[in-house]
N, C-alpha and C positions, 0 to 999 in steps of 0.2 A: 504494500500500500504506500501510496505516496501522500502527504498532506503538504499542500499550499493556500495560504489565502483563505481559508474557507473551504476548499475543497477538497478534494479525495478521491483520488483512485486506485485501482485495485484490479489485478487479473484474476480472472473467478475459475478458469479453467480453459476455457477456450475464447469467452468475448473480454475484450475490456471494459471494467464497468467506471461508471463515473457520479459524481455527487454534491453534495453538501455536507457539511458536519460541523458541531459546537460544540464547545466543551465549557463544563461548567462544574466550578469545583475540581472535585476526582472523576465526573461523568462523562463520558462523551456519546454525542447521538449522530450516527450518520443515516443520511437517507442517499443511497445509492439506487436513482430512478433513473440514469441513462447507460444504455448497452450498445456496443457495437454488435451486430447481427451475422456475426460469421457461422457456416456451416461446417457444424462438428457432429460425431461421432454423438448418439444419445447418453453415452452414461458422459459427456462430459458438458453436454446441454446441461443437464442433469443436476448437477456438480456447480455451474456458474448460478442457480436457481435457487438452489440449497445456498450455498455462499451469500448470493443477494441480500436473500432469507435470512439470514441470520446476522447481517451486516447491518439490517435496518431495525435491528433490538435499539436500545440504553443499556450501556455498560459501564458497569467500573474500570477505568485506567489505571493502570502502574507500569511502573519503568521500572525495570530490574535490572540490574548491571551484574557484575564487570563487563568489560568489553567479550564480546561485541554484544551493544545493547540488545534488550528484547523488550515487549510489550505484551501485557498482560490483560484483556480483554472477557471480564467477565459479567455476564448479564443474568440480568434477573432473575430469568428462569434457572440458573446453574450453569450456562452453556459457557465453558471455558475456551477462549485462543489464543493464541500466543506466537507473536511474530516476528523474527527476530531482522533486526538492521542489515541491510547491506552496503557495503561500503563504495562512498559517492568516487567517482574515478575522478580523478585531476588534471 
């Protein structure tokens, strides 16, 4: 996932998806309602739906360190994720 500005994206499996997102306190809410429409395989349609799905919860945030950072993404219902950094090339 990437965040800028307000926004967020995210490759879900096969489409890239894209968004909005706030963060407030420890919380953050994304709503990921735009997808690029490319044709994949069904379990990985599949896969970008479920992702979506579960992208447009409220979560609790945390950063977890040492290097290389990670992000700790857990929501309401119990759905735990956890994403770690990639390192930006120079």
């Amino acid at each position: 996932m990437t965040f800028s500005g307000g926004n967020v994206s995210a490759q879900g499996g096969c489409n890239q998806l894209s968004g909005s997102y706030v963060i407030s306190g420890k919380r953050l809410e994304m709503t990921l309602n735009i997808a690029t429409r490319m044709s994949c395989s069904d379990d990985r349609n599949l896969a970008d739906r479920r992702f979506s799905e579960l992208m447009s919860q409220s979560f609790k945030v945390e950063l977890l360190q040492p290097q290389p950072y990670r992000m700790r993404l857990t929501s309401e219902s119990g759905d735990v994720l956890v994403f770690q950094a990639k390192p930006i090339p120079l």
